[in-house]
TINUGU-724954 format. One record per residue (C-alpha): residue number from 1; x, y, z; residue in three letters. Coordinates in steps of 0.05 Angstrom, whole numbers. Layout:
% residues N
<NUM; <X; Y; Z>; 'ala'>
...
END
This chain:
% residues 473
<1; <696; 1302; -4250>; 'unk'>
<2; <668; 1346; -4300>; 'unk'>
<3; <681; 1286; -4353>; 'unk'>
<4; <644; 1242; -4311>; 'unk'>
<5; <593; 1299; -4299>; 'unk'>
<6; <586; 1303; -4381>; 'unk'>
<7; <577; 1235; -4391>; 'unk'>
<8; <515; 1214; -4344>; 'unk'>
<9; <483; 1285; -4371>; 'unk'>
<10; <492; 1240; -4444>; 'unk'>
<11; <478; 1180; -4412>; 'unk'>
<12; <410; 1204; -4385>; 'unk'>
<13; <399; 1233; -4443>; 'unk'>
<14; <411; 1166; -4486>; 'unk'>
<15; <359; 1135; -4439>; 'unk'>
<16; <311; 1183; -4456>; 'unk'>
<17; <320; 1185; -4536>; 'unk'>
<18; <315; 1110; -4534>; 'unk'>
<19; <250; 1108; -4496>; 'unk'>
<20; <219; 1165; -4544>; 'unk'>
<21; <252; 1145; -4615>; 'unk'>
<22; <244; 1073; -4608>; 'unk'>
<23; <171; 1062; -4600>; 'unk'>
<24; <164; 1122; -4645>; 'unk'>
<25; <202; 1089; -4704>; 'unk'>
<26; <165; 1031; -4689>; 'unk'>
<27; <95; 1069; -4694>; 'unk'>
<28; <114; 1095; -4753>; 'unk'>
<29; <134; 1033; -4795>; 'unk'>
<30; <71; 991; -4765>; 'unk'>
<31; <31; 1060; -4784>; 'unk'>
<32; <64; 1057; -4861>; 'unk'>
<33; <56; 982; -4877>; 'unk'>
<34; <-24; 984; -4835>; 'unk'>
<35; <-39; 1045; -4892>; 'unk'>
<36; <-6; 1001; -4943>; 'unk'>
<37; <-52; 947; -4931>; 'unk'>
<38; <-112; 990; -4919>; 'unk'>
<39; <-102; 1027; -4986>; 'unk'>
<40; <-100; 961; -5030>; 'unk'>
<41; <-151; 938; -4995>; 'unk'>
<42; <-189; 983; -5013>; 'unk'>
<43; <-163; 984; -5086>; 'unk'>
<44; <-167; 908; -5090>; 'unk'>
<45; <-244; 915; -5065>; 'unk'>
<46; <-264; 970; -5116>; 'unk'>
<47; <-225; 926; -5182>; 'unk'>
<48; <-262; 866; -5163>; 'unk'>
<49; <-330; 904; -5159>; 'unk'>
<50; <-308; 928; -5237>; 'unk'>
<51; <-291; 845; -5252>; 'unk'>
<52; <-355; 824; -5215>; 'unk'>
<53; <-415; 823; -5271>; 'unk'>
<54; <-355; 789; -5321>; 'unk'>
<55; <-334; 736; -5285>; 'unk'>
<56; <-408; 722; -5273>; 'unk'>
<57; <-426; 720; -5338>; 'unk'>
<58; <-368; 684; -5360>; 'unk'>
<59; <-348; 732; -5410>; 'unk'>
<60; <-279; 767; -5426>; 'unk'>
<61; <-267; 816; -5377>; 'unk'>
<62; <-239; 885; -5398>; 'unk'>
<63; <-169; 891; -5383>; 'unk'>
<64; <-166; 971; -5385>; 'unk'>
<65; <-188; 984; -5316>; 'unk'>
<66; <-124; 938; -5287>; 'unk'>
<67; <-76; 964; -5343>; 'unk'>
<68; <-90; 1038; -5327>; 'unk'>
<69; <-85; 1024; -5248>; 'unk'>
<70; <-22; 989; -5260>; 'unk'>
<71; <7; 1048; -5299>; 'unk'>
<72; <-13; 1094; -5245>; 'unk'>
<73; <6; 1053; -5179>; 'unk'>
<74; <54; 1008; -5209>; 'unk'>
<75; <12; 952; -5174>; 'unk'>
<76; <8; 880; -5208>; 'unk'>
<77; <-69; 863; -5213>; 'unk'>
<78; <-89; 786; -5224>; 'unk'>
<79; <-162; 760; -5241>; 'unk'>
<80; <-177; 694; -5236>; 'unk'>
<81; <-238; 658; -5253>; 'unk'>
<82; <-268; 610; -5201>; 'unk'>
<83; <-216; 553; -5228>; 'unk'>
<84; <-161; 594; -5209>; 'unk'>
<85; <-141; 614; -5290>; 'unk'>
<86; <-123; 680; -5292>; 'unk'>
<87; <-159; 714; -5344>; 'unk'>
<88; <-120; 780; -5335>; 'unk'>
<89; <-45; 785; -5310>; 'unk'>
<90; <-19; 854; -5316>; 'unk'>
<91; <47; 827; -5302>; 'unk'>
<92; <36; 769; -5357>; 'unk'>
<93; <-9; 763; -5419>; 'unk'>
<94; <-3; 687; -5414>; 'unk'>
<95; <-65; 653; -5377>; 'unk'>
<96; <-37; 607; -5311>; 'unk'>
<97; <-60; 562; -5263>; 'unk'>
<98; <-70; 612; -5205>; 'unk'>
<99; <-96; 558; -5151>; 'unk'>
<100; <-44; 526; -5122>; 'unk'>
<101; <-20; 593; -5093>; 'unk'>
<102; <-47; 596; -5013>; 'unk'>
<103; <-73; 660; -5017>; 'unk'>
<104; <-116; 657; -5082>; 'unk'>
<105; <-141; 600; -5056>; 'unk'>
<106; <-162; 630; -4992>; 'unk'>
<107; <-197; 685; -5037>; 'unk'>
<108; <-239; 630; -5078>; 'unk'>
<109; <-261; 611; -5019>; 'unk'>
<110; <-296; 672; -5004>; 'unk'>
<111; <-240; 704; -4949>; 'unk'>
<112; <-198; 763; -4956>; 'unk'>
<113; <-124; 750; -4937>; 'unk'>
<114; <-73; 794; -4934>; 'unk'>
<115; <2; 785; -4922>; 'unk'>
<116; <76; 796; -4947>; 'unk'>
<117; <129; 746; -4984>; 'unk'>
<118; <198; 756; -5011>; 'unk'>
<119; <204; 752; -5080>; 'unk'>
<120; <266; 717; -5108>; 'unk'>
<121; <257; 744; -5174>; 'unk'>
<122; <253; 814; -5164>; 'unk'>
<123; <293; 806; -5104>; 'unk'>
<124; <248; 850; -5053>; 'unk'>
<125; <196; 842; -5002>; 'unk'>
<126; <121; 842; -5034>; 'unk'>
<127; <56; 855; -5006>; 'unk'>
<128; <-3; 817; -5032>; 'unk'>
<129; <-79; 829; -5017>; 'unk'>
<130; <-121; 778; -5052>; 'unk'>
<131; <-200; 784; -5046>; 'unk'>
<132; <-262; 740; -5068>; 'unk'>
<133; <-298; 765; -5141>; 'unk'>
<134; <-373; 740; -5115>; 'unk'>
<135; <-441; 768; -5122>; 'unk'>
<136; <-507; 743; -5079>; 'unk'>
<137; <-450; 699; -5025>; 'unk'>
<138; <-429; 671; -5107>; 'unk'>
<139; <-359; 664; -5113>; 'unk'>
<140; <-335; 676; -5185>; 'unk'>
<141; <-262; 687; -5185>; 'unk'>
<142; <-202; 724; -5146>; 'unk'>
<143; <-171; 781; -5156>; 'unk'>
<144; <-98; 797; -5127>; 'unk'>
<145; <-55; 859; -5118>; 'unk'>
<146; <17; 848; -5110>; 'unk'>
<147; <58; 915; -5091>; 'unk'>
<148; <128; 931; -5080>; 'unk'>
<149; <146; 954; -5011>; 'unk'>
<150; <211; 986; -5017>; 'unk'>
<151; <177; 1047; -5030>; 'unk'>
<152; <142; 1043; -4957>; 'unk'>
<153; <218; 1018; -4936>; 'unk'>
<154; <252; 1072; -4958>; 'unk'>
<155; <206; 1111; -4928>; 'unk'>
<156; <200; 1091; -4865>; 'unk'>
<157; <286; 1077; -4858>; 'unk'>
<158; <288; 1152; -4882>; 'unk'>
<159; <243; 1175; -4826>; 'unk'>
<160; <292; 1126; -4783>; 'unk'>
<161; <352; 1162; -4805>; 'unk'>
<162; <316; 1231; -4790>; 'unk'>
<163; <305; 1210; -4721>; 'unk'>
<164; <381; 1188; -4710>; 'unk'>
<165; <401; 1263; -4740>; 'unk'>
<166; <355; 1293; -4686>; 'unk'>
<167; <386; 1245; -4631>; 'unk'>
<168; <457; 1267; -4649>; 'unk'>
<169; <429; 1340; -4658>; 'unk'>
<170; <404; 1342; -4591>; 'unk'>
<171; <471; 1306; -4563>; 'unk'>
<172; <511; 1343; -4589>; 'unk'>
<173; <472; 1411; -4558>; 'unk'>
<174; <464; 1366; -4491>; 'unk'>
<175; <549; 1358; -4498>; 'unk'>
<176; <552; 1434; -4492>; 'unk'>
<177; <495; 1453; -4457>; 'unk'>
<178; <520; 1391; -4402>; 'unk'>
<179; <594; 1412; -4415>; 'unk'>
<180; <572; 1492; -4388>; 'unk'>
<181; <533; 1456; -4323>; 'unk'>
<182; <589; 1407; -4310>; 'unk'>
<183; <640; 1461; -4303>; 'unk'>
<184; <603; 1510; -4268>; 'unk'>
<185; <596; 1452; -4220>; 'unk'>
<186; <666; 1437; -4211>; 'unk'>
<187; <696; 1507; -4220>; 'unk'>
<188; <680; 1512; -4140>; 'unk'>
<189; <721; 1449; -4142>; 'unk'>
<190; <778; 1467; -4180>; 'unk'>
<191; <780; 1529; -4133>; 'unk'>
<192; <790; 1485; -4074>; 'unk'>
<193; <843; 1451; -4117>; 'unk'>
<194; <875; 1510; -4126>; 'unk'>
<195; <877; 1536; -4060>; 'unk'>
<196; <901; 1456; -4038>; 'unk'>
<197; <958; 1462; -4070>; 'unk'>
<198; <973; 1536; -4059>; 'unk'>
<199; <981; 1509; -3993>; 'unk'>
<200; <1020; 1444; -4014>; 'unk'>
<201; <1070; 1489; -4038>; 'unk'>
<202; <1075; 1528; -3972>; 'unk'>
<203; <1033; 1592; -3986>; 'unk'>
<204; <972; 1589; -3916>; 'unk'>
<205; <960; 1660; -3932>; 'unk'>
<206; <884; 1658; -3935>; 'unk'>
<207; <840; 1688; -3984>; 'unk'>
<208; <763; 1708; -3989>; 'unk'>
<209; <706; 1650; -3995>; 'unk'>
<210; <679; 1650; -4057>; 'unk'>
<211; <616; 1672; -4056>; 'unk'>
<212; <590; 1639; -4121>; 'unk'>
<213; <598; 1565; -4089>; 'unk'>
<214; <550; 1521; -4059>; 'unk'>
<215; <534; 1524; -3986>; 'unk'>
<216; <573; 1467; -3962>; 'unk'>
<217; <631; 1477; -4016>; 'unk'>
<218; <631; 1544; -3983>; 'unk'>
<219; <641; 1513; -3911>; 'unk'>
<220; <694; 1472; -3930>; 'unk'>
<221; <733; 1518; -3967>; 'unk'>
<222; <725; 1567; -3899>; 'unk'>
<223; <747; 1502; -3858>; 'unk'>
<224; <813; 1494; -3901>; 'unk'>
<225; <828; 1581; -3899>; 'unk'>
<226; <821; 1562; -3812>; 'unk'>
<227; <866; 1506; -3827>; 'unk'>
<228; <917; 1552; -3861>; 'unk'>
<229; <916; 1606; -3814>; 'unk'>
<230; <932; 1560; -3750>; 'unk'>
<231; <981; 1522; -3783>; 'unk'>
<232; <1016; 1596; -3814>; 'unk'>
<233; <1004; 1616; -3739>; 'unk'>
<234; <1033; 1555; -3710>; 'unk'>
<235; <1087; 1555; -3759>; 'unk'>
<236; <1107; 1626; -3745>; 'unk'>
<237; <1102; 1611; -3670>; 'unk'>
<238; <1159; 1563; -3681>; 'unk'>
<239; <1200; 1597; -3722>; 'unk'>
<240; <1199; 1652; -3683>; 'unk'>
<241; <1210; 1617; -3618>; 'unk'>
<242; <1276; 1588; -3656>; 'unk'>
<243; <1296; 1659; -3669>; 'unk'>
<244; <1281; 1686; -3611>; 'unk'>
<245; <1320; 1632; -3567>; 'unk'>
<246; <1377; 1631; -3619>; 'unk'>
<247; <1389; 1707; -3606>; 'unk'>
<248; <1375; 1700; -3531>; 'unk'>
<249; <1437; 1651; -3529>; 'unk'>
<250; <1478; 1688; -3556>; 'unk'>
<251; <1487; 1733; -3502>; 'unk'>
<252; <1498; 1687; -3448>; 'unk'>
<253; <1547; 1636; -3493>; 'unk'>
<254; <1590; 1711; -3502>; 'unk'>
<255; <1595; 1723; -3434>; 'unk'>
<256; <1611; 1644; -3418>; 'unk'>
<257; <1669; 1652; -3470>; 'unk'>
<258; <1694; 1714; -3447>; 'unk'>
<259; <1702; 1690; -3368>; 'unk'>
<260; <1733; 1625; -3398>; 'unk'>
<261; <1785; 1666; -3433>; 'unk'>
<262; <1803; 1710; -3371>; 'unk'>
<263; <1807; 1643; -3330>; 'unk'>
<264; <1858; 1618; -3380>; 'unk'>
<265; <1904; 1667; -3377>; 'unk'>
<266; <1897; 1658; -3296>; 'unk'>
<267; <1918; 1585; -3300>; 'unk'>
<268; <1984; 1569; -3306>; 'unk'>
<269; <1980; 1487; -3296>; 'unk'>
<270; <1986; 1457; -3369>; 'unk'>
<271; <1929; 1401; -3365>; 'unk'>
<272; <1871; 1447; -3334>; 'unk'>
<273; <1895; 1495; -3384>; 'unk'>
<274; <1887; 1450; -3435>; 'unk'>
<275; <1817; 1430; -3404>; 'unk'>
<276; <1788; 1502; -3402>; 'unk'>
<277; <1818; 1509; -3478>; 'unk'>
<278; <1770; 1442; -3493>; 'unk'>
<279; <1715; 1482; -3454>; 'unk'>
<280; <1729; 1545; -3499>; 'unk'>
<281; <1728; 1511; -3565>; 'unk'>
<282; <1657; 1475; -3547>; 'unk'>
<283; <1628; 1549; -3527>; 'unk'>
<284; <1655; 1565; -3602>; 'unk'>
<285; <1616; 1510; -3632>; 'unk'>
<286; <1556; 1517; -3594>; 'unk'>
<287; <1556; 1595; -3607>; 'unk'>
<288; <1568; 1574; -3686>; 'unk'>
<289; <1510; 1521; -3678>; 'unk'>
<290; <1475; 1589; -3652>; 'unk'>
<291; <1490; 1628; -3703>; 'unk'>
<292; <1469; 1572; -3754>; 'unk'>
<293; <1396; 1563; -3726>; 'unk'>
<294; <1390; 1634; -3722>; 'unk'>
<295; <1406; 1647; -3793>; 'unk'>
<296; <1363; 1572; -3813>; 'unk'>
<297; <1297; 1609; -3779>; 'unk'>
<298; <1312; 1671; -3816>; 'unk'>
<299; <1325; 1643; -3885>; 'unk'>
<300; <1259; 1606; -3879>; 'unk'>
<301; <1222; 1670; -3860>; 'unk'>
<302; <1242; 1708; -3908>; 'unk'>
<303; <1196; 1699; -3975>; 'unk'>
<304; <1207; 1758; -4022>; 'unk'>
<305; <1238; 1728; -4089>; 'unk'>
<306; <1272; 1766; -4138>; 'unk'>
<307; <1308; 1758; -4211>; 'unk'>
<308; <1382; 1765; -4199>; 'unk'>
<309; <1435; 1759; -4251>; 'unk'>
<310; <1469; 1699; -4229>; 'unk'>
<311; <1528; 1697; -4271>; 'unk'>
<312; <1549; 1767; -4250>; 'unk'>
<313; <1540; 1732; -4166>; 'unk'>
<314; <1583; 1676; -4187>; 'unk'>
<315; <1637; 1713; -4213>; 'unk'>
<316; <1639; 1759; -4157>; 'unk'>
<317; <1632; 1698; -4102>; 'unk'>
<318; <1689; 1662; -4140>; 'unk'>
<319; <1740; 1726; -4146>; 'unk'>
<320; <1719; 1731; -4059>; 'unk'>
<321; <1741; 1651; -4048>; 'unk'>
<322; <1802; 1651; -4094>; 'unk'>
<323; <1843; 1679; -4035>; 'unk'>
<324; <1821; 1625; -3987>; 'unk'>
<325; <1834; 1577; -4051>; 'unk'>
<326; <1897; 1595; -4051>; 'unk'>
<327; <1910; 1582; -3972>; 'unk'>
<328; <1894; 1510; -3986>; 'unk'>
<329; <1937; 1505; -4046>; 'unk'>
<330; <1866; 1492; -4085>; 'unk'>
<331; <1850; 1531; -4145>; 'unk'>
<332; <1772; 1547; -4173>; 'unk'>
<333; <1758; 1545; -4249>; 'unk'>
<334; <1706; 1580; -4269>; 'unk'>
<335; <1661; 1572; -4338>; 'unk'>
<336; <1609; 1623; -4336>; 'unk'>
<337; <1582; 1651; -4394>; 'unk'>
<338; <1596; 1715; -4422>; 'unk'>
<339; <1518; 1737; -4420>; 'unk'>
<340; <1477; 1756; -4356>; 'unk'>
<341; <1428; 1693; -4331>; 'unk'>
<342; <1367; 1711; -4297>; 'unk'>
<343; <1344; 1666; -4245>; 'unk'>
<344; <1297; 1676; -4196>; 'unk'>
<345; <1326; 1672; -4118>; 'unk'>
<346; <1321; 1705; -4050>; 'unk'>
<347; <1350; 1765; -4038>; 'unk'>
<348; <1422; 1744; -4017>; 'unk'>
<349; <1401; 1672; -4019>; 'unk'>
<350; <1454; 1652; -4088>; 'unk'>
<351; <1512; 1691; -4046>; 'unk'>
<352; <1495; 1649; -3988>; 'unk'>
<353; <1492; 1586; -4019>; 'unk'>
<354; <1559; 1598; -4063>; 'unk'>
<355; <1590; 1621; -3991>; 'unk'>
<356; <1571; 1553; -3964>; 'unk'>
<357; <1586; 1499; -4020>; 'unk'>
<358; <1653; 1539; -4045>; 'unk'>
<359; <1676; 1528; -3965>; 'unk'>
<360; <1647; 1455; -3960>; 'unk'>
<361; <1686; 1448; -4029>; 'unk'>
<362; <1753; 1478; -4005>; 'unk'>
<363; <1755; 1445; -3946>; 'unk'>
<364; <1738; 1372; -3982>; 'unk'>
<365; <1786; 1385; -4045>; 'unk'>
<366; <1858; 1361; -4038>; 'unk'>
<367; <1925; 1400; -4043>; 'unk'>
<368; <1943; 1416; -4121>; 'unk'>
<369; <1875; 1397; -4145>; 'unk'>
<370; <1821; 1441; -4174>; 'unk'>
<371; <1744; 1458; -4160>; 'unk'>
<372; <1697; 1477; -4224>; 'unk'>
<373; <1648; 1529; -4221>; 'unk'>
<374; <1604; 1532; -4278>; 'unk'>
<375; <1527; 1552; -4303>; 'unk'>
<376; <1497; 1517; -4355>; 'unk'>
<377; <1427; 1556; -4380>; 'unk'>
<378; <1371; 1514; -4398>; 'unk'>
<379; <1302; 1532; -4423>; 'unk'>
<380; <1264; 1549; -4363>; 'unk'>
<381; <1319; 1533; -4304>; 'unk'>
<382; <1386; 1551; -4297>; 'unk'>
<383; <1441; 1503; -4266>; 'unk'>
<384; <1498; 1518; -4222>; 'unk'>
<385; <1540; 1464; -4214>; 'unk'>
<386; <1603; 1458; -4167>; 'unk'>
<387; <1650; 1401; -4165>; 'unk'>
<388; <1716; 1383; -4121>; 'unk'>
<389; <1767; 1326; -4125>; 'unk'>
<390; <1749; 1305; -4039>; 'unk'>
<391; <1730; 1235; -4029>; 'unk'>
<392; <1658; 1245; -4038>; 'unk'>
<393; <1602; 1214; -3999>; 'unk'>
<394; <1569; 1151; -4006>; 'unk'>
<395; <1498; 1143; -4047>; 'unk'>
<396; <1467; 1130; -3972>; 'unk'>
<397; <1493; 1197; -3947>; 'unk'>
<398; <1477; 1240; -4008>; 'unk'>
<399; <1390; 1244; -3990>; 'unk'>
<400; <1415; 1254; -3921>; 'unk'>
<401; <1467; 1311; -3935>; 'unk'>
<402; <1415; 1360; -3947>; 'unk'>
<403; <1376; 1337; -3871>; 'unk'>
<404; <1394; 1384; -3808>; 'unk'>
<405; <1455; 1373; -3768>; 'unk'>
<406; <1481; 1317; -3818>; 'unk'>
<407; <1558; 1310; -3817>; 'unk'>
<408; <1593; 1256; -3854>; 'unk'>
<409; <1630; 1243; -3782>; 'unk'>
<410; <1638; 1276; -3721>; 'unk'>
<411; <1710; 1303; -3740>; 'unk'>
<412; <1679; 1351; -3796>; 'unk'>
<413; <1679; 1416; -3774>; 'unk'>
<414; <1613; 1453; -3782>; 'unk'>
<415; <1548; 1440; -3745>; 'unk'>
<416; <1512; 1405; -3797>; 'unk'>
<417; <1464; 1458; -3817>; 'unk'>
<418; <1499; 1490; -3871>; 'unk'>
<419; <1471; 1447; -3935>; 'unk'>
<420; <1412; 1450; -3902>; 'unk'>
<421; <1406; 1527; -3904>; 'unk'>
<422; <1428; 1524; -3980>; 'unk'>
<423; <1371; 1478; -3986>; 'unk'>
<424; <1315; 1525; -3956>; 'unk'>
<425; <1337; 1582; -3995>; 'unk'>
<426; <1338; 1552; -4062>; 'unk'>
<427; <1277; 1515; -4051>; 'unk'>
<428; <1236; 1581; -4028>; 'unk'>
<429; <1256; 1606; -4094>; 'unk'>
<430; <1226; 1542; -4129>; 'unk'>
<431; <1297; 1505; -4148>; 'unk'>
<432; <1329; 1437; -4113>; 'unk'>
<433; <1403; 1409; -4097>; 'unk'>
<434; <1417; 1350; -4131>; 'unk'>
<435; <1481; 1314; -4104>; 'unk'>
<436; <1523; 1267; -4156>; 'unk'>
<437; <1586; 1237; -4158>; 'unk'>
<438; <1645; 1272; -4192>; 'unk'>
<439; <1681; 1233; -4246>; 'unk'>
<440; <1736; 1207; -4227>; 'unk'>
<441; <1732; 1225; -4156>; 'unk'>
<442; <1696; 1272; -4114>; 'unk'>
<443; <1626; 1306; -4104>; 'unk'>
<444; <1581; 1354; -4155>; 'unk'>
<445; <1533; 1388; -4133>; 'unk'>
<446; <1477; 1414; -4183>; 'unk'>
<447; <1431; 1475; -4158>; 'unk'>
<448; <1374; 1483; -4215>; 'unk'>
<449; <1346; 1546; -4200>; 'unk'>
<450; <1280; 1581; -4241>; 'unk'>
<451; <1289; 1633; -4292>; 'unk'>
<452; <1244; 1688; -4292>; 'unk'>
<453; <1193; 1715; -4341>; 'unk'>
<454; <1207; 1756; -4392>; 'unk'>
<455; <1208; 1831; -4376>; 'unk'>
<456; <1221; 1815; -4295>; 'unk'>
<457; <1266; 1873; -4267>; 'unk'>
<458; <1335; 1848; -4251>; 'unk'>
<459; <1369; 1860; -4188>; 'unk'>
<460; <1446; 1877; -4162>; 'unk'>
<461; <1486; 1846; -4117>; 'unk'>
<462; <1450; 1897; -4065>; 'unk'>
<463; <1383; 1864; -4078>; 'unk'>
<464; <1361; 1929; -4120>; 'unk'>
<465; <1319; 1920; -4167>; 'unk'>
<466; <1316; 1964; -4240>; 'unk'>
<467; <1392; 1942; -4258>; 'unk'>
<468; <1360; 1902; -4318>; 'unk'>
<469; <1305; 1860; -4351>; 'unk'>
<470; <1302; 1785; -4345>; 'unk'>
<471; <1302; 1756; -4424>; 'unk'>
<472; <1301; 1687; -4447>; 'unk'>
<473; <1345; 1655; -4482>; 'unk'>
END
């Protein structure tokens, strides 16, 4: 916008150099060449009055007066006599046969003609005033002045160039000056830009109107701050209302398992026992589906980001799940550098999401085989990746993996939520999940997570902050 902006303020102002500088480069070169004329006119009237009497008289005229004007203008002065022989020549001592030429013979017949001709032998334009030598309506000869115009030319293409300095002068101070009014324009724009996709990202917190913007950029960015605060209200309303009726059901589910237990140890017939068992397990599911939602609402409630060291969360979440490893005859490799990385996460977030794909790993991994663990720094991002030996998923199922209550089949354990929590938290600290297939076999998982600025205090495992100072590598 403020390129468009720029360019009709040059545009317009184009338009209006144009209208100005043309007819005033025109004026000017009609202006020089009218003088021109005028002046050897004049000159041309005043050397014939000097030729008059000896041209009459038919004597020799004096050839001083048209030498020492030559010498001074440069001009080429020709006298005829009333035959059309030039008796002087300035240009030639040698007497010609003027007559034949249109505008000598205009002059012997008593008119004054005036014009211009290109001259092949000097190889520039020529101006030529011829006048009648008479005396009582007499003509007795002609006389001709023949000047050079690239003198006038020069002139009037260096007053030309002069004017196209000046245009690009004032462009070029229109360019700023339109540059400064363009963006003062569509700073209030960029501002609503900004605040567009401040809210893209997830951030409705509203913030004061700016009070330097136009009236009715000032409504709308108003109307967009409403926006944002019903949809952070509504928002909140639901996530709340998830919370709330996740913790409320965990009460009753409790008690529901708890009288289902005592009634088992009541029933002594094998196939209702076997029934209220069924009945049991599905109050364990639903009260881990519970749980799940519960901790889904919180995860995407909580905001507060923080540098953590993420090596030092690895380690310790890998020396927690070696135990279990071991259970299922599975071991965990780990290559994590010797030297903290800084990433930036939620509070707890990286020890929730190792908690969940170490289990989903453990669980998918075969007997005897291994699962890598390893952090590769980059530039600006960090990646955790985490591969197994399972079967893997198909390409279909890996943009669908990361969805709520996605299971590869209903046999999986789990309720579906638990990539989908990993998700949330790594996303609210600006990172993604990327899902790949493992060479030869099996799934990797790639979490890219954000590393801090410089200087950014690092927290502990504890989420305190102070421990250290975020550094780039």
């Amino acid at each position: 916008m403020t390129r468009r902006l720029l360019l009709s303020y040059l545009a317009v102002t184009i338009v209006v150099l144009a209208l100005f500088e043309i007819p005033l480069a025109i004026f000017f070169q009609q202006r020089e060449q009218d003088r021109l004329s005028i002046d050897a006119e004049r000159d041309a009237t005043v050397l014939a009055t000097i030729y008059e009497d000896a041209l009459e008289k038919g004597v020799e005229p004096d050839p001083v007066p048209a030498d020492d004007y030559y010498v001074d203008s440069g001009v080429r002065t020709v006298v005829v006599d009333v035959d059309g022989i030039s008796v002087i020549d300035t240009g030639n001592d040698t007497a010609r046969d003027f007559s034949t030429r249109p505008e000598i013979a205009t002059a012997l017949g008593g008119e004054r003609t005036t014009g211009t001709r290109y001259s092949e032998t000097l190889g520039t334009e020529l101006l030529y005033v011829a006048v009648p030598v008479a005396s009582g309506g007499v003509v007795h000869g002609a006389l001709r002045l023949t000047i050079d115009t690239s003198e006038v030319t020069d002139r009037v293409h260096a007053f030309w160039i002069g004017l196209v300095v000046i245009g690009v002068i004032i462009l070029v101070v229109m360019a700023g000056i339109g540059t400064l009014i363009a963006r003062s324009v569509t700073r209030p724009v960029r501002r609503l830009q900004a605040e567009a996709e401040r809210f893209a990202r997830g951030d409705l917190t509203p913030s004061d109107v700016s009070q330097s913007s136009p009236p009715e950029l000032a409504a709308l960015e108003a109307t967009m701050h409403e926006m944002a605060r019903r949809l952070d209200d509504l928002i909140e309303r639901q996530r709340t209302f998830v919370a709330d009726a996740s913790h409320q059901l965990r009460t009753p589910l409790t008690a529901l398992r708890l009288r289902l237990e005592n009634l088992e140890r009541e029933i002594t017939e094998p196939t209702s026992a076997a029934q209220l068992g069924a009945a049991i397990d599905e109050t364990t599911r639903l009260a881990t589906l519970v749980d799940d939602l519960l901790q889904l609402a919180r995860t995407e409630q909580r905001t507060e980001l923080a540098a953590v060291d993420l090596s030092a969360i690895v380690r310790e979440r890998v020396d927690t799940w070696t135990a279990t490893a071991d259970q299922h005859d599975v071991r965990i490799e780990s290559q994590l550098p010797s030297e903290p990385v800084v990433a930036t996460a939620m509070a707890g977030g990286i020890e929730q999401v190792l908690d969940n794909l170490l289990d989903n790993a453990i669980r998918a991994a075969p007997r005897d085989s291994a699962i890598s663990v390893a952090i590769h720094p980059r530039d600006a991002v960090s990646e955790l990746v985490i591969a197994d030996r399972g079967p893997g998923i198909d390409d279909a199922d890996k943009s669908a993996a990361l969805t709520r209550f996605w299971r590869a089949d209903t046999s999986t354990p789990g309720t579906g939520l638990g990539l989908a929590i990993c998700d949330a938290i790594v996303q609210a600290g600006g990172g993604h999940i990327r899902l790949d297939d493992n060479i030869p076999s099996g799934l990797r998982v790639t979490v890219t997570l954000e590393t801090p600025p410089a200087g950014t205090p690092v927290a502990d495992a504890t989420g305190r902050t102070g421990v250290g100072v975020a550094t780039r590598g």
